[in-house]
C-alpha positions, 0 to 999 in steps of 0.5 A: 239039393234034395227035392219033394214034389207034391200034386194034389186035386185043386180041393180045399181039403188037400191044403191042409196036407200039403201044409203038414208035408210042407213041415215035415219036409222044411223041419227035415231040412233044418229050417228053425222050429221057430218059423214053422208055424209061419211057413205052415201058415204061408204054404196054406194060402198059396195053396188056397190061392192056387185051389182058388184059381183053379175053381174060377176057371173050371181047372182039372189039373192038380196044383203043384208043390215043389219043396227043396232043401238047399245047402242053406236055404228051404224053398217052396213053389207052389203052382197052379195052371190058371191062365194070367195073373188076374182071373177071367171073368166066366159068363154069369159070374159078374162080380167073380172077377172083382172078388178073385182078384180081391182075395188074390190081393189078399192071400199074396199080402199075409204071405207077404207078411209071414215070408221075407223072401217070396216071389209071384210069377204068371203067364198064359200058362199058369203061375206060382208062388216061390217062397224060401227061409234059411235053413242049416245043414243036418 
């Protein structure tokens, strides 16, 4: 299993790299040409949703991107270190809350649509996206 790890500032203007790393690497991996656009796609709003997270709650720490080709599977997870599933509301952000977990709702409903396989985790100590596609050996 060959493995990429990929950390970036939580900024928005870093998804877009981890998106085009995202493909390289998949398309390397023998992932369909097919569904790169969907992956791109998919990897983009987790990463968003990450960088999201981190800004709600005043996070420094980088996201975390890990890709890994398989023998006949493509897997991303995707990692941030915002406490819980469900953003804590900061003092003077009254409605912050309902609008991050809205906008989680959200990006977590178009990768749904865009990734067969996916699952979300989250603890006290941060969550992540774990999304993978068939791949054939190169």
């Amino acid at each position: 299993m060959a493995t990429v790890e990929l950390r970036f500032s939580a900024s928005p203007e870093h998804v877009r790299t981890a998106r085009l790393v995202a493909a390289a690497v998949a398309r390397r991996a023998g992932v369909d040409e097919s569904v790169l656009d969907e992956l791109r796609l998919a990897v983009g709003e987790a990463c968003t949703r990450a960088v999201g997270l981190h800004a709600l709650h005043g996070l420094k720490s980088p996201v975390r991107v890990k890709l890994t080709e398989g023998e006949k599977s493509f897997s991303i997870e995707v990692g941030d270190d915002a406490p819980g599933s469900v953003p804590q509301q900061r003092e003077g952000d009254a409605d912050a809350e309902a609008v991050a977990e809205e906008t989680d709702e959200l990006g977590l409903a178009v990768i749904s649509g865009l990734v067969d396989d996916f699952d979300v985790a989250s603890d006290a100590d941060g969550g992540r996206i774990r999304m993978s596609w068939p791949a054939t050996a190169v």
